[in-house]
N, CA, C and O of each residue as an XYZ file, in Angstrom:
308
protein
N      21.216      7.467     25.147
C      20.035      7.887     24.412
C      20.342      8.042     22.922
O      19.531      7.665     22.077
N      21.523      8.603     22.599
C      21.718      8.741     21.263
C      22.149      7.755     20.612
O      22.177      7.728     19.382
N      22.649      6.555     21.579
C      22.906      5.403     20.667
C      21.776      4.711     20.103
O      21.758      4.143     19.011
N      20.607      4.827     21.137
C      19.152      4.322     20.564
C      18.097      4.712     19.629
O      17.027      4.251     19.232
N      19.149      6.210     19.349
C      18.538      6.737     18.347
C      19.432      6.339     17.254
O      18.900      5.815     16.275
N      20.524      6.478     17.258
C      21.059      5.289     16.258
C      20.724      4.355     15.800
O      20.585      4.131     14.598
N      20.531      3.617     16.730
C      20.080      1.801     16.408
C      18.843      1.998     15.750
O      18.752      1.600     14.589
N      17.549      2.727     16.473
C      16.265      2.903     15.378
C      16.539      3.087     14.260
O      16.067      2.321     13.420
N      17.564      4.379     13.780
C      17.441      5.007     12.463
C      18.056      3.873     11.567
O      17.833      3.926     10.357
N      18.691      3.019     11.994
C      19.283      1.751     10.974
C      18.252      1.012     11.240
O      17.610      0.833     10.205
N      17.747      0.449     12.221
C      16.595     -0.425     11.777
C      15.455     -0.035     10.790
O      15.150     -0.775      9.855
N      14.735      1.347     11.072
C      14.439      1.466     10.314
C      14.338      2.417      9.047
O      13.384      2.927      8.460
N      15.800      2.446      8.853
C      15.730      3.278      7.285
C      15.454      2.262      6.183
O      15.430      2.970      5.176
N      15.263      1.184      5.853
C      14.570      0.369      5.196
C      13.355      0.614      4.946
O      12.920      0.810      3.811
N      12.614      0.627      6.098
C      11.327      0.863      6.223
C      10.808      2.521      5.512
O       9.679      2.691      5.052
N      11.846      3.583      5.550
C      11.726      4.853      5.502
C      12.105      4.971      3.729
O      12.015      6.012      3.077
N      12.472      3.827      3.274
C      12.948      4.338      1.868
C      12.352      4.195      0.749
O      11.704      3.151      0.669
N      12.329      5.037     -0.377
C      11.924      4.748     -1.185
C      11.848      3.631     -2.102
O      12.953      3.139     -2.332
N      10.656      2.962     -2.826
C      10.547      2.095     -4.068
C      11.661      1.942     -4.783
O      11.599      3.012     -5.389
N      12.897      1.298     -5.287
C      13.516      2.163     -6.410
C      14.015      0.331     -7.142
O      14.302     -0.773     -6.679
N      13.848      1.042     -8.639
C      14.108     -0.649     -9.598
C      15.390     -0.545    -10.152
O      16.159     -0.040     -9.333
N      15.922     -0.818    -11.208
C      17.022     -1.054    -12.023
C      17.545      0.657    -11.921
O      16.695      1.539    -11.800
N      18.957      0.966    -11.984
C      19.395      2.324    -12.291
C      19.252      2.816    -11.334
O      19.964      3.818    -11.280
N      18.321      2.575     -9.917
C      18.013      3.420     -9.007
C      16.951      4.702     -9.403
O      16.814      5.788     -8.840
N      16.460      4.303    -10.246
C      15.435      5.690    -10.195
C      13.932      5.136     -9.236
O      13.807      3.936     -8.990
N      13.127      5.910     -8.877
C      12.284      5.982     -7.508
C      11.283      4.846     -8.756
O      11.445      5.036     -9.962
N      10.551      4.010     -8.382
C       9.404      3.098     -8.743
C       7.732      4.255     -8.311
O       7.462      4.700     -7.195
N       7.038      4.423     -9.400
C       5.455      4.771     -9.031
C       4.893      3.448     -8.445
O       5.013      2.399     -9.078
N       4.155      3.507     -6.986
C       3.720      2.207     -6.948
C       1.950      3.009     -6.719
O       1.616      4.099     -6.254
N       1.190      1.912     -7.271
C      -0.044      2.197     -7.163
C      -1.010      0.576     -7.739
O      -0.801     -0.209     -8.664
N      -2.101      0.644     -6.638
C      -3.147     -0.126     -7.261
C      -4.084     -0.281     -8.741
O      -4.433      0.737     -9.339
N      -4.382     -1.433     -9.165
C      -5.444     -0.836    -10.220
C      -6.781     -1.718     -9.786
O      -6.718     -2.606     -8.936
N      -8.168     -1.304    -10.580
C      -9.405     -1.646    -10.047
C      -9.189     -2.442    -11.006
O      -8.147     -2.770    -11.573
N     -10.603     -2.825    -11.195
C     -10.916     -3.873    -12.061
C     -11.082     -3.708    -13.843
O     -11.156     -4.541    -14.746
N     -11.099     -2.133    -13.814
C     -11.487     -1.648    -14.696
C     -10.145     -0.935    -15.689
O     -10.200     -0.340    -16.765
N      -8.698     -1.372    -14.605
C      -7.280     -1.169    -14.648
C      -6.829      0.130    -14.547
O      -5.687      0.416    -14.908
N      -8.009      1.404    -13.850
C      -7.990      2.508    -13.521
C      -6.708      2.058    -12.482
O      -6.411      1.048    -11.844
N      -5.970      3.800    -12.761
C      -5.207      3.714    -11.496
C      -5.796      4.149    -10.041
O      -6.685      5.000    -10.020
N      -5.383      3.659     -8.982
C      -5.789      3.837     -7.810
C      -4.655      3.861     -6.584
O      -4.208      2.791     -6.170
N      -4.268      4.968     -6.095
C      -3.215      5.719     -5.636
C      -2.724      4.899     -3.529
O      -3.344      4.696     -2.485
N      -2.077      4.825     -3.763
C      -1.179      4.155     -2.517
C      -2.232      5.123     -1.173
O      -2.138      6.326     -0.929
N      -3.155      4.129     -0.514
C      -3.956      4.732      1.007
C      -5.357      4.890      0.172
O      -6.233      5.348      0.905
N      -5.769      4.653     -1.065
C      -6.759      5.005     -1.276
C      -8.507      3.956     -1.074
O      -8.686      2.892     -1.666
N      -9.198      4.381     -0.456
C     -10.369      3.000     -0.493
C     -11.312      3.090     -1.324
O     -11.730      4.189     -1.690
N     -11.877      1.779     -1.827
C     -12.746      1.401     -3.120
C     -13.412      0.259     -2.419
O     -12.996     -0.380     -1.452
N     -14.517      0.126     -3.085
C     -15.631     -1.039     -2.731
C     -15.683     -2.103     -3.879
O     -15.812     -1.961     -5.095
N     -15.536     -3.245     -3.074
C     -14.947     -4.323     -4.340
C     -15.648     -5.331     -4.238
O     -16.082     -5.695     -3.144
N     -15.910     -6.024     -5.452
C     -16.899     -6.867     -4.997
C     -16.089     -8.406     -5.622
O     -15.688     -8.585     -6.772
N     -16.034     -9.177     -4.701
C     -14.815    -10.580     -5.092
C     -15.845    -11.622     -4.706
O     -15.997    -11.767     -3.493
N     -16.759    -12.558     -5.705
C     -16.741    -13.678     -5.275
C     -18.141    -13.528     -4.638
O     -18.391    -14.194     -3.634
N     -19.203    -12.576     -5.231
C     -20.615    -12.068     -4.269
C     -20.087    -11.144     -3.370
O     -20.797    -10.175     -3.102
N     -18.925    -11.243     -2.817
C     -18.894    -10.370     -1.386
C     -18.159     -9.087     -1.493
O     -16.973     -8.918     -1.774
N     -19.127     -8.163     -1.203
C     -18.793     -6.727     -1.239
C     -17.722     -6.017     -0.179
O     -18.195     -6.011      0.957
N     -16.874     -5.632     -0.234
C     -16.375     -4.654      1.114
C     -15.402     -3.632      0.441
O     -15.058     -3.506     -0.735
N     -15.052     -2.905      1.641
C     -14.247     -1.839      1.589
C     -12.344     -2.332      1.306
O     -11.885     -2.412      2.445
N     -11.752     -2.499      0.770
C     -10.930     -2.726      0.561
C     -10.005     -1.446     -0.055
O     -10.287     -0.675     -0.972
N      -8.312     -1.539      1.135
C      -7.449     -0.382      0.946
C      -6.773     -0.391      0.144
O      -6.526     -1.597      0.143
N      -6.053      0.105     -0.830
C      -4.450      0.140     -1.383
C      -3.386      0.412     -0.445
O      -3.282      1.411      0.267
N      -2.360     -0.892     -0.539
C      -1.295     -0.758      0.590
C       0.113     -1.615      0.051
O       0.109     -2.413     -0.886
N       0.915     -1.363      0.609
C       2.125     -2.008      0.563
C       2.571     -3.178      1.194
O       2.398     -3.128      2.412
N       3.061     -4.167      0.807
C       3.483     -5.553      1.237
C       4.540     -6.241      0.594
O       4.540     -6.877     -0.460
N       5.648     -5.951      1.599
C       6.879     -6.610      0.866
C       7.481     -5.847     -0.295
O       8.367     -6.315     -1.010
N       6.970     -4.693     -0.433
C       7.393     -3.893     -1.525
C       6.343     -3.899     -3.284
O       6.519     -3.247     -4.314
N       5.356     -4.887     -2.934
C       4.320     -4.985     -3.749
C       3.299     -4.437     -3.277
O       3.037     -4.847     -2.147
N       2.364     -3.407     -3.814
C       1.120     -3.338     -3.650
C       0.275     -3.782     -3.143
O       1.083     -4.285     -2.362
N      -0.972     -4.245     -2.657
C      -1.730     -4.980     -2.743
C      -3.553     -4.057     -2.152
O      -3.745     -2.943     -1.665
N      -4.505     -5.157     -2.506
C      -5.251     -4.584     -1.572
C      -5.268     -5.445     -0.487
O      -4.757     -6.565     -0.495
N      -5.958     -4.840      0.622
C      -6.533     -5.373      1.865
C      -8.003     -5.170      2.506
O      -8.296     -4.003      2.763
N      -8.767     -5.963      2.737
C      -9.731     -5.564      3.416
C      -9.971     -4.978      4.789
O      -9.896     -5.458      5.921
N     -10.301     -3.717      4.292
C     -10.307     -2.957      6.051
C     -12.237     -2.846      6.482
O     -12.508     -1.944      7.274
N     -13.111     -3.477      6.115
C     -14.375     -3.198      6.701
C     -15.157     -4.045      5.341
O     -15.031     -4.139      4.120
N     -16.010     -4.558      6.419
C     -17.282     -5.668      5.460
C     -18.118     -4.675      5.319
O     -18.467     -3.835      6.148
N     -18.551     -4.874      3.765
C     -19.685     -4.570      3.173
C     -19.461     -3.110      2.288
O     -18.307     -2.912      1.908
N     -20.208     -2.365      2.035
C     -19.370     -1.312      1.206
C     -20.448      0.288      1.840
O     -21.630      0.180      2.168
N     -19.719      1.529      1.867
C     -20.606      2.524      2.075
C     -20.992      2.777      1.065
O     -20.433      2.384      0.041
N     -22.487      3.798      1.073
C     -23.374      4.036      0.144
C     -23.610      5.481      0.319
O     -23.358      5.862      1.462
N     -23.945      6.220     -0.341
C     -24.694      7.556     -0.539
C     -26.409      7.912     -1.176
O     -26.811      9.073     -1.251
């Protein structure tokens, strides 16, 4: 049992670690809108690309940012 807890914690301490660039100091990672506001790592915004409106997340990929679309169309109040 404890070897498999071994083997996880190396597989994934990669996954568990921080951003970090030149020197090793930690990287801020965050999205920007269109408007080049910052917009914070898990946060959702309604975007409109191309006519088409949706909900789109801030997320991580490969160690870059990105958005993603998590739901068509956008909520309203």
């Amino acid at each position: 049992m404890i070897r498999h807890l071994f083997v996880f914690l190396l597989i994934a301490s990669p996954v568990l670690a921080d951003v970090t660039g030149p020197g090793g100091k930690v990287q801020d990672c965050y999205c920007t809108d269109k408007s080049g506001s910052r917009i914070e790592l898990g946060q959702t915004i309604c975007m409109q690309v191309d006519g088409r409106m949706f909900m789109a997340q801030c997320q991580m990929s490969l160690n870059v940012p990105m958005w993603r679309e998590v739901q068509k169309g956008c909520l309203s109040s």
